[in-house]
C-alpha positions, 0 to 999 in steps of 0.5 A: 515460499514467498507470500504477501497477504492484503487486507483492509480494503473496502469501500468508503465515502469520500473524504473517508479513510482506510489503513492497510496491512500487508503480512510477508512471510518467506522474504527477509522483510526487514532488510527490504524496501516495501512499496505500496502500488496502484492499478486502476481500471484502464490504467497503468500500475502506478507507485503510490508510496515506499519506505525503505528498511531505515524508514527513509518514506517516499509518496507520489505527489498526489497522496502526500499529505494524506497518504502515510506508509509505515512498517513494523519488522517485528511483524513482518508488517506493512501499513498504508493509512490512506485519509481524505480519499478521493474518488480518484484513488479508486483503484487495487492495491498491492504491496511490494516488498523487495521489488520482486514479491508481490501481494495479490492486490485489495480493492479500494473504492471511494464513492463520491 
């Protein structure tokens, strides 16, 4: 079956950074778009960044310039390295891969 494992979220203060990692197993993950995506609380699911299977990179305009998704298909592995973080970026984070599977969603919360 499908699984997406998160990891490497947490707390930090603002202007800090965090990467995270998300491991699939049972999906075809190298020939997969994968997406980063946030909810925060009271609001909508929102995407934050996707990369395709050729590493073409997509961000939503309030992470560019800080926020870098990569991927690795030799692990079947995901990254978000999130620098200069914002309050607002508290949120939980969850990986996509191939629009359907979805991970189990990791907390990120940035204090002021």
């Amino acid at each position: 079956q499908v699984q997406l494992v998160e990891s490497g979220g947490g707390l930090v203060q603002a202007g800090g950074s965090l990467r995270l990692s998300c491991v699939a197993s049972g999906i075809f993950f190298r020939i997969n778009t994968m997406g980063w995506y946030r909810q925060a609380p009271g609001k909508q699911r929102e995407l934050v960044a996707t990369i395709t299977r050729l590493g073409i990179t997509n961000y939503e305009d309030s992470v560019k310039g800080r926020f870098t998704i990569s991927r690795d298909n030799t692990k079947n592995t995901g990254y978000l390295q999130m620098n200069d973080l914002k309050p607002e970026d508290t949120a939980v984070y969850y990986c996509n891969v191939g629009a359907t599977a979805w991970g189990q969603g990791i907390q990120v919360t940035v204090s002021s």
